[in-house]
C-alpha positions in Angstrom: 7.4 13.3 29.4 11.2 13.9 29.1 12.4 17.2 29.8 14.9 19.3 27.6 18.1 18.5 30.1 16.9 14.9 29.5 17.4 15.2 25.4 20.7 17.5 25.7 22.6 14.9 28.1 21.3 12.1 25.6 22.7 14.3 22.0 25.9 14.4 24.4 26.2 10.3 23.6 26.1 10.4 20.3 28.1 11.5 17.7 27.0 14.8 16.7 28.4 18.4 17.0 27.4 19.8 20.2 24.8 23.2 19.7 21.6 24.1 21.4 19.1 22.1 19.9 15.6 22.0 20.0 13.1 19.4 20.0 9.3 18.7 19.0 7.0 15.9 19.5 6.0 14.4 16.6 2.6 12.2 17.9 2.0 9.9 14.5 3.7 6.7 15.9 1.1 4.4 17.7 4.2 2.4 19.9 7.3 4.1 19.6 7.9 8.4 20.7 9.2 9.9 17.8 11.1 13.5 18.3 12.3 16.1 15.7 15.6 17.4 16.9 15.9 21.3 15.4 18.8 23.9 15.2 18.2 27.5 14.6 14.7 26.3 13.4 15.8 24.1 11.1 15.2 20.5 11.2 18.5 18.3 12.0 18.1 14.6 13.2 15.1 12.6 13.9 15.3 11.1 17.6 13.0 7.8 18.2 13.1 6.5 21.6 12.6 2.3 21.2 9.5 0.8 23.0 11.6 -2.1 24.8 7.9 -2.8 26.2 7.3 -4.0 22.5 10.2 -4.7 20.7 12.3 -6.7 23.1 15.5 -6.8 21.8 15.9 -3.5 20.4 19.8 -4.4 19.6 18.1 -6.8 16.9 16.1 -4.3 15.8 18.8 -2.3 15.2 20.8 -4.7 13.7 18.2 -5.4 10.8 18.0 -1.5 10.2 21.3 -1.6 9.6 21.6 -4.6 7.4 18.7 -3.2 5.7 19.7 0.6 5.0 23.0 -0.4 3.8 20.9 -1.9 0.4 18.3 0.1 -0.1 19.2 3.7 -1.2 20.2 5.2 -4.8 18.0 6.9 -7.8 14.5 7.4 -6.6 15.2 5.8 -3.0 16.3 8.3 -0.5 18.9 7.3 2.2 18.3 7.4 6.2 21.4 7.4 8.1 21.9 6.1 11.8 23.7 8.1 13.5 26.2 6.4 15.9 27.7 7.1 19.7 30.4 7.7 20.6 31.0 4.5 21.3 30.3 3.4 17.8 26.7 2.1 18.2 23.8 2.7 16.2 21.6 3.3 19.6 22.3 4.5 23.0 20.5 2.8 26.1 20.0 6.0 28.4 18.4 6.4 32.1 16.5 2.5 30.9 15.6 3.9 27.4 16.5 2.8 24.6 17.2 5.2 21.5 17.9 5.8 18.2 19.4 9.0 16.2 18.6 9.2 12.4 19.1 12.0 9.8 16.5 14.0 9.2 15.7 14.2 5.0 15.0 18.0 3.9 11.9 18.9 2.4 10.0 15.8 3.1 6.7 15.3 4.5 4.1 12.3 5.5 0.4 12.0 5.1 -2.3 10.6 7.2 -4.6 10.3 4.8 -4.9 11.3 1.0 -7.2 11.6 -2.1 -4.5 12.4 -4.3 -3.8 9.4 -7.0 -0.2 10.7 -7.3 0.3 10.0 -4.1 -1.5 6.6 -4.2 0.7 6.0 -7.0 3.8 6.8 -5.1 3.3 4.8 -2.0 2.9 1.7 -4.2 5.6 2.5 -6.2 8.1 2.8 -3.3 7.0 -0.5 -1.8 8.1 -2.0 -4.9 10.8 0.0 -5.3 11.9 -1.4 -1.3 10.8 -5.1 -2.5 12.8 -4.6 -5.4 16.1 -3.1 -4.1 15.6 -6.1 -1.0 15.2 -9.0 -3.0 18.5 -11.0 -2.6 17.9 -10.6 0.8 17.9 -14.0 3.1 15.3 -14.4 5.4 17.5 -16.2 7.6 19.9 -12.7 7.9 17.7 -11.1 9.8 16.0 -11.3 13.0 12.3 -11.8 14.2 11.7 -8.6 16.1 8.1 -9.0 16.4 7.4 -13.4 16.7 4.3 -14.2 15.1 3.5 -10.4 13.9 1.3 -11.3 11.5 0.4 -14.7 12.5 -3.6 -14.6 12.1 -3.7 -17.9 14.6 -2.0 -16.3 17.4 -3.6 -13.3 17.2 -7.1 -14.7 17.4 -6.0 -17.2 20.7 -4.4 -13.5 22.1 -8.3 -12.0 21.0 -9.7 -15.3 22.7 -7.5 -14.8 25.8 -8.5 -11.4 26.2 -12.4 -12.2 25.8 -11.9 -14.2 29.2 -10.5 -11.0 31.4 -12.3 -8.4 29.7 -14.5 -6.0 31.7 -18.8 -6.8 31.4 -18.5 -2.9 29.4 -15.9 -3.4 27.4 -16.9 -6.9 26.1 -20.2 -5.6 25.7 -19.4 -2.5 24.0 -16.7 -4.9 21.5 -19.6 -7.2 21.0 -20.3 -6.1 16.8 -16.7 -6.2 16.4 -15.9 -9.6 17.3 -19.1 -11.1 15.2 -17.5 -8.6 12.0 -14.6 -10.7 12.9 -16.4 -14.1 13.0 -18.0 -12.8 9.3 -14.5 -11.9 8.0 -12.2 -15.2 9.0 -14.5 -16.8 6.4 -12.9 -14.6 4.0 -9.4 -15.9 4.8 -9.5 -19.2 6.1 -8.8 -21.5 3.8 -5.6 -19.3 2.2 -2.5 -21.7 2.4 1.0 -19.7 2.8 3.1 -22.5 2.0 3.4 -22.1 -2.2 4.6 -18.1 -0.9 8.0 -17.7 -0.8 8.7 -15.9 2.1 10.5 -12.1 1.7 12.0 -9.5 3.7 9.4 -6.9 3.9 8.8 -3.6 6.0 5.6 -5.4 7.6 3.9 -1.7 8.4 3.4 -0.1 5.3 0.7 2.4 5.8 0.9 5.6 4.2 2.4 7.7 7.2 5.2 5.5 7.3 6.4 6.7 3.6 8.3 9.7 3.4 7.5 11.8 0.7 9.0 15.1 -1.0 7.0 18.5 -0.9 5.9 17.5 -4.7 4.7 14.6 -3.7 7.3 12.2 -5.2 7.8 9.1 -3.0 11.3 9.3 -0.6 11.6 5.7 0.9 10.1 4.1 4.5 10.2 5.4 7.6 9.8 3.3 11.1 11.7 0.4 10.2 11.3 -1.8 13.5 9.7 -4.5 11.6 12.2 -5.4 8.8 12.1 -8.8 8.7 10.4 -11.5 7.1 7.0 -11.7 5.7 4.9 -12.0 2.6 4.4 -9.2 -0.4 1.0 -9.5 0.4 1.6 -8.4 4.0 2.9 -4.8 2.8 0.3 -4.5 -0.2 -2.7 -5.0 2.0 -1.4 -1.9 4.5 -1.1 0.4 1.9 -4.3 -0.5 0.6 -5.8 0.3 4.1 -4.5 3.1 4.8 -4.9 4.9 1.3 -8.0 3.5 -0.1 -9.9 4.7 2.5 -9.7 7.9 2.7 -11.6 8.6 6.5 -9.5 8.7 9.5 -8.1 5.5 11.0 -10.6 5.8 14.0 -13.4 7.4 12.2 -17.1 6.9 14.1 -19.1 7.7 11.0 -18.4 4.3 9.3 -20.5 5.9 6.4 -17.3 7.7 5.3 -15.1 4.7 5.1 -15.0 4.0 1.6 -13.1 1.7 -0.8 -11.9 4.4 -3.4 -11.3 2.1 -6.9 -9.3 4.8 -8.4 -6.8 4.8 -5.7 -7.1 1.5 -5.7 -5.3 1.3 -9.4 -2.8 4.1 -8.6 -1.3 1.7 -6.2 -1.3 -1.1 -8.6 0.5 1.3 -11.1 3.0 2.5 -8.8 4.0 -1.3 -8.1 3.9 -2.2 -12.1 6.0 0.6 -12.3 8.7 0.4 -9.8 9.9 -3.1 -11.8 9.4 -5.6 -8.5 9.0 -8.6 -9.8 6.5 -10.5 -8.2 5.4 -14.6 -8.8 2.4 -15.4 -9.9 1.4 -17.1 -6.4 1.9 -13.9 -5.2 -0.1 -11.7 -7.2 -3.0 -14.5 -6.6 -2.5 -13.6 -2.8 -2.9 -9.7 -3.0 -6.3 -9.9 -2.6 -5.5 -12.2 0.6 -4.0 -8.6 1.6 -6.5 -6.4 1.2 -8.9 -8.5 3.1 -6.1 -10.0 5.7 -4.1 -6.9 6.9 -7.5 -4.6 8.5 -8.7 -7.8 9.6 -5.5 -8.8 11.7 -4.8 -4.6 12.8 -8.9 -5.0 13.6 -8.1 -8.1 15.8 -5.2 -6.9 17.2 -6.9 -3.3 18.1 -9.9 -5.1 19.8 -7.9 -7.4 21.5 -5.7 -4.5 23.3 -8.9 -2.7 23.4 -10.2 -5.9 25.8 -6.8 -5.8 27.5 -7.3 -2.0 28.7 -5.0 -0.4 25.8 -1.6 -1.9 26.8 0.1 -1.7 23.6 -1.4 1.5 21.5 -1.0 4.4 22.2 -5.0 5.8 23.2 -5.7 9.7 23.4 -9.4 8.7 24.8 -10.9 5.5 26.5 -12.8 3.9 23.4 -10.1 4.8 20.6 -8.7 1.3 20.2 -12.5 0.2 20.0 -13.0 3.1 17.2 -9.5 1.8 15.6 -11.2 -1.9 15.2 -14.7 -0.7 14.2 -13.5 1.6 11.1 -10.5 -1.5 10.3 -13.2 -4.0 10.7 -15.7 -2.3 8.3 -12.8 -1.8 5.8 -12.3 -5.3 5.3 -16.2 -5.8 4.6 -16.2 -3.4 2.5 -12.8 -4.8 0.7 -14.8 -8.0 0.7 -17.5 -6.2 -1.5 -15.4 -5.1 -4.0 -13.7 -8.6 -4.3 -14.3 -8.7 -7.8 -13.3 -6.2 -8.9 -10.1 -6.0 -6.8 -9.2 -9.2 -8.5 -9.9 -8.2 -12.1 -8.0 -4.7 -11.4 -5.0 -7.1 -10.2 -4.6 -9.5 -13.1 -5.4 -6.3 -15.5 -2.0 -4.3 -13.9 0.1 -6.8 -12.4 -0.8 -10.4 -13.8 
């Protein structure tokens, strides 16, 4: 898509030493393009270019990264550095993109997937170890970048909206997702936000989004465009879908989507562990999480689907469809387990 002239006059704005760099696609990131900038084969920078479809101010984004990676940092918590123009900025807006040059962390790696407790462990321990560094935080600091992210509401009048446009073969083919939807608002319906004290949270916590070292110890988050407020139960329930199950986000067989209990604890121990300290309310709402966070990506993954895949990234026609099926069949199977999910939380956290 951009050509290597392209990335050289763009290095040429920020503050860097100039050299002949190299660059690699990295394809994880379902909105933004994500680029490892080398030299002599050796990992330098990490260049993001800011979907301004998406994130519409991406100054305000850039101004809660800021805020936010001047607190968190220190033992166990690896710092990210912006790196600014020339002009002093901490993003350049070149040829109508908008973009972003970090520091690249040696010897660190993310995972898609895992059936590793130690990893489990880790991603819940830096969560609460981010939750914990961010806690005198003011909600009011910081900017929405994303309105009504996580609001369940809008996203099903969006999912409603897109019903009404949809194609006769796409609405047909979406038909078992939106009655697993149906099934699952039963789940969450009556769950009242207002005793939760509202925090700043990452908001996209799943596991390739933590950095980690090549031993497997947890380095901090990565893809910070939605720092901003939110609930503890927001970033609980994405780790929980994206390490418990340990199948690919858009697997077909939903046979191999499982809810994997041992994992399941390593997370809680890496939270008990990281000393957040969370209310009582708000250990009562983690199983919310679990439940809440596939069902809303399921929603909002259907509804784009419907919508002929405006905001994910698709590398075939059905994937968003796949995407809501295997989220979708998560949450039922979260629902399953709710029992024991509950017990497990009260045993390690309560």
């Amino acid at each position: 898509m951009f050509e290597y002239n392209y990335f050289m006059g763009l290095l040429d704005l920020f503050n860097i030493p100039k050299a002949n760099y190299s660059f690699t696609t990295l394809s994880d990131g379902l909105v933004n393009d994500t680029f490892l900038v080398s030299l002599n084969s050796r990992p330098k920078y990490i260049l993001q270019r800011i979907n301004h479809q998406v994130f519409k101010s991406p100054p305000k984004i850039m101004s809660n990264i800021s805020r936010a990676l001047n607190i968190v940092g220190g033992p166990g918590y690896a710092e990210i550095d912006i790196i600014h123009s020339k002009e002093g900025n901490g993003y350049i807006k070149y040829e109508g993109n908008y973009w972003r040059l970090m520091s690249f962390i040696k010897d660190s790696t993310t995972y898609n997937s895992t059936v590793d407790p130690k990893v489990a462990y880790g991603a819940g321990w830096i969560v609460g170890k981010f939750h914990n560094l961010m806690q005198n935080e003011r909600v009011l600091d910081y900017h929405i970048t994303l309105k009504d992210f996580h609001n369940l509401d809008f996203r099903l009048q969006q999912l409603d909206a897109a019903t009404k446009i949809a194609s006769t073969e796409r609405l047909s083919k979406a038909s078992m997702a939106l009655v697993t939807i149906e099934s699952l608002l039963e789940e969450v319906k009556d769950w009242n936000n207002q005793a939760i004290l509202k925090r700043i949270c990452h908001n996209d916590t799943k596991l390739n989004n933590i950095l980690f070292a090549t031993n497997k110890q947890p380095l901090c988050l990565i893809d910070l465009d939605t720092i901003m407020e939110g609930y503890f139960y927001n970033d609980f329930g994405d780790i929980v879908r994206s390490v418990v199950s340990t199948a690919a986000e858009n697997e077909l067989d939903l046979s191999k989507i499982t809810f994997d209990i041992k994992l399941f604890k390593s997370i809680l121990k890496g939270i008990k562990e990281s000393g957040v300290i969370l209310k009582q309310v708000e250990i009562e709402s983690l199983y919310l999480g679990v439940v809440f966070m596939p069902l809303i990506h399921g929603v909002r993954a259907v509804t784009d689907y419907l919508e002929n895949d405006k905001y994910y990234k698709v590398s075939y026609k059905d994937q968003n469809l796949d995407r809501a099926n295997a989220l979708l069949y998560f949450a039922t199977k979260a629902r399953a387990f709710k029992d024991t999910i509950k017990s497990l939380i009260q045993e390690i956290l309560g």
